[in-house]
N, C-alpha and C positions, 0 to 999 in steps of 0.2 A: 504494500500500500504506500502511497504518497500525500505529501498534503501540497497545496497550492504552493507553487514556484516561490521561494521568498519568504516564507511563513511555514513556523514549526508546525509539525503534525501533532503537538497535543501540549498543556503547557502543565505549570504545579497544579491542583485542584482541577484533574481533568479525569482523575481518576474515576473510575464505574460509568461514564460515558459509552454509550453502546456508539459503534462504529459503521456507519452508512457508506456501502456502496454508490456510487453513480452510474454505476457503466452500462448498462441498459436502463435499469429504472433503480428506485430509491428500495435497497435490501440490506436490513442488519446483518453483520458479517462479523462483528464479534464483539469482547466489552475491554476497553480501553483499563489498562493499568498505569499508564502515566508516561510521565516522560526519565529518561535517564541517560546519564551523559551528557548532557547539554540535548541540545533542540534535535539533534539528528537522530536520535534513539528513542522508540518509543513502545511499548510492548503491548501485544494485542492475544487473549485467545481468542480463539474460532466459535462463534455462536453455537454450533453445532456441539462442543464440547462444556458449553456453560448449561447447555438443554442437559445435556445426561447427565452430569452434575447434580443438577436439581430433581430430575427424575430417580436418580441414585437414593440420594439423602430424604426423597419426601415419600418416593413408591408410587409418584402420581405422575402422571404423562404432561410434558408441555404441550400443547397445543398453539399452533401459528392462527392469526388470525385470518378469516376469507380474505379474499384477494378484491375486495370493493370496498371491505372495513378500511383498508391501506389508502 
């Protein structure tokens, strides 16, 4: 992932921020841990891995919302 030419991809207090795709349309792709090292470093997991996660620890299924709720 990248952020706009010129400006860090995430700054102090950006942490839990869930992370937006653009590239064909607007899809959460993972949740922001912040930034480290200075501006160029930023750590992302995979939505996909914060879902079973949660499905792990609760025994209950995420569910994605219809695609008109969006």
């Amino acid at each position: 992932m990248s952020s706009t030419p010129g400006l860090p991809f995430s700054l102090p207090g950006d942490s839990g921020a869930l992370v937006i795709s653009l590239e064909e349309k607007a899809n959460v792709t993972g949740l922001l841990f912040g930034p480290d090292r200075g501006p160029d470093v930023s750590y992302v997991t995979p939505i996909e891995s914060v879902f079973k996660d949660i499905e792990f620890v609760t025994g209950g299924k995420v569910i994605e919302p219809a695609e008109d709720f969006l």
